[in-house]
N, C-alpha and C positions, 0 to 999 in steps of 0.2 A: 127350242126355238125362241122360247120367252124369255131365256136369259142373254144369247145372242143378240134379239131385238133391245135389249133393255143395255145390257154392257159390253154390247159393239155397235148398234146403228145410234139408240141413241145419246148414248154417252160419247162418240166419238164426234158425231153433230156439234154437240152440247159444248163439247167442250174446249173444241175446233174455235166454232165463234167466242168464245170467251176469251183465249187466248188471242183471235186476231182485235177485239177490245180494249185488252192490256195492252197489249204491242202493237204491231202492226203485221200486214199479210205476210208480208217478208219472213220474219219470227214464226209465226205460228205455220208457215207451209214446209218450214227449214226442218225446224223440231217432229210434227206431225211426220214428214216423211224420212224421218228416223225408222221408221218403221219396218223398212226390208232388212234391217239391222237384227233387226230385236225376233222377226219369224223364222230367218237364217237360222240365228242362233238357237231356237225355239226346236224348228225341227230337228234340227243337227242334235240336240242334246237328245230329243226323243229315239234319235234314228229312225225317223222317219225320210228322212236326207242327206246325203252324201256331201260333206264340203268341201268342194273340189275349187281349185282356181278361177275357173270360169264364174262361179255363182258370188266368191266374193267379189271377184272383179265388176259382175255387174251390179251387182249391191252398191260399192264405192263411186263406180260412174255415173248411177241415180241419183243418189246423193249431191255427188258433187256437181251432175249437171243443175240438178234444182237449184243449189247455191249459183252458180251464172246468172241461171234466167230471171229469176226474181228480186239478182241485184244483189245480195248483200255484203259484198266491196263496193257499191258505189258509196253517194254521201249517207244514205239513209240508214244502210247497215243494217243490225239486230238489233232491236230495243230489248233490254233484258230485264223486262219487269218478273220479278218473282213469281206471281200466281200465275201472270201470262207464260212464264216458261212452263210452269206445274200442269197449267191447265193442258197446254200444248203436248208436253211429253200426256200427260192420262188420252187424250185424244192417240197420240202414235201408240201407245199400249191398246186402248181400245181396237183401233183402227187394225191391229196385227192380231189381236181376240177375233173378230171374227171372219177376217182371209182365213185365218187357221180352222175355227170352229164351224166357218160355214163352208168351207169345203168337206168337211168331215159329214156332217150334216146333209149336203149336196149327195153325196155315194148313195145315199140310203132314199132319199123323200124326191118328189119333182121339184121344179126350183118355184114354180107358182106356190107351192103351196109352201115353202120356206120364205117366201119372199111375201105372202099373204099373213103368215102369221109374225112375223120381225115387225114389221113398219105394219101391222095391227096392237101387239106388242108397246112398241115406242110410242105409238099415238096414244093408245091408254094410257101409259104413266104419265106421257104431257097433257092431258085432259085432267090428272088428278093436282098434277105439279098447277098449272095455269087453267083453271076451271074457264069453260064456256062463259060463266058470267062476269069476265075478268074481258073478255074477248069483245062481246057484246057490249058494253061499257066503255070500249077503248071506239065506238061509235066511227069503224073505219067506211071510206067512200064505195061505191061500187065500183071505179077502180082500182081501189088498194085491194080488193078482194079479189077483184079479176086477176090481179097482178100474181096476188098470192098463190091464186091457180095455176096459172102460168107456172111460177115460180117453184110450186112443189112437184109438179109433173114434169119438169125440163130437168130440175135440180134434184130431187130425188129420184121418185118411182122410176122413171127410165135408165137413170144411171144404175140403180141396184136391181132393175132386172136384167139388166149388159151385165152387169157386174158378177151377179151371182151365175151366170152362165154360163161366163170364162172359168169361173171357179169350179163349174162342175169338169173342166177337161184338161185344168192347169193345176200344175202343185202351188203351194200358198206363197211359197217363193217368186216364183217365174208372175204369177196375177199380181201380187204385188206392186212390183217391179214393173211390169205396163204398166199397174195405174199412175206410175211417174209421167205420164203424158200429160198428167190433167196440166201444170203450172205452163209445161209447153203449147195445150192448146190455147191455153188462158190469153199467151204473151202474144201467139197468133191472131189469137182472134179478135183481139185490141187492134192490133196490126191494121188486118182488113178493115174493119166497124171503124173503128175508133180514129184510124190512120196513125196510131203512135208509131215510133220507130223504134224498130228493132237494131240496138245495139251488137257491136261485135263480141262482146262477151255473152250474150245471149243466145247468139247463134250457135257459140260453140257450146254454150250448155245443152241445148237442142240436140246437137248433134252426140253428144253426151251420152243422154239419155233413149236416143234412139239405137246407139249402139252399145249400151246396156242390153236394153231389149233383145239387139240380135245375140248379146252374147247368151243371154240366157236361154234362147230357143234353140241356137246351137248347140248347149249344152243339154238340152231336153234331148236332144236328136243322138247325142253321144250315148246318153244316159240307155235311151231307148233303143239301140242298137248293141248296146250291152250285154243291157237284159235279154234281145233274141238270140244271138251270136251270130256267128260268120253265117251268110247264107251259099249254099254249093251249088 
């Protein structure tokens, strides 16, 4: 769980942000979500997974719907700074270390206590990395602080306790592959808040990636009807 915590939650964080500093969101969400690529192939080599049509196809349409939604045919495109690609692909490695390692992980332990010891884990090594009195000296307001609260409970903890749960009932593929949602609720939820508009290339990335999804639980369904056989 310590390794998981350290070279999947926070290396994939870590390295996430660096990449969208080099680049921009665009770059760093493109590259990072390489990653149903790289667990495909992961499992498939293991045999752990069968590579059938439907899994690559929903792999491809993840993919390619994130490239829609975030734009990158419009003017802004990829920026392809060197480290911000590096960083970006180690984040889609990380990021696919531990779909894979913490489902494996999930079968055995409860997810509280996987998900107590990761993001206990990460917090130590950033406590050693950027000590407390690095923190304290940076003299932030008691709203940057509330902020932060906000900010780590909306943007972490809750997402990887949703996260690690799906994992305990989805192969590393298929979890994956949903979390292709995030760039689409992202574009959404600008949408509402924000009022930006949602382009027609965006839309069909949307719709993309929502029928990745289907295709991939369809295929869970094929898969698992397989396994039972015919019923009389």
């Amino acid at each position: 769980m310590t390794i998981l915590g350290l070279a999947g939650v926070a290396a994939s964080n870590y390295f996430y942000y660096l990449a969208i500093q080099r680049t921009n969101v665009a770059t760093a969400i493109i590259v990072q979500y390489t990653a149903p690529v790289w667990v495909l192939l992961y499992m498939v080599a293991r045999g752990a997974e069968r590579l059938t049509l439907s899994k690559m196809a929903s792999v491809f349409l993840a993919i390619g719907g994130i490239a829609l939604v975030i734009g990158i045919f419009g003017s802004r495109g990829l920026q392809l700074d060197t480290l911000g690609v590096i960083a970006a692909l180690i984040a889609a490695f990380a990021f696919s270390f531990y779909n894979i390692g913490g489902h494996n992980i999930l079968a055995k332990y409860d997810r509280w206590i996987v998900l107590l010891f990761t993001t206990m884990s990460a917090s130590l090594f950033w406590i050693i990395v950027n000590p407390p009195n690095k923190i304290v000296a940076a003299h932030y307001s008691t709203t940057a602080w509330l902020f932060l609260l906000v900010f780590a409970l909306l943007s972490v903890l809750l997402p990887f306790s949703f996260y690690f749960a799906g994992l305990q009932h989805l192969e590393p593929t298929k979890a994956i592959i949903a979390s292709c949602l995030e760039p689409v609720f992202t574009v959404l939820i600008a949408a509402f808040v924000l009022k930006e508009v949602v382009r027609p290339l965006q839309a069909m990335g949307m719709a993309m990636v929502l029928g990745a999804i289907i295709v991939a639980q369809l295929s869970a369904r094929t898969d698992l009807q397989a396994q039972v056989g015919p019923v009389d």
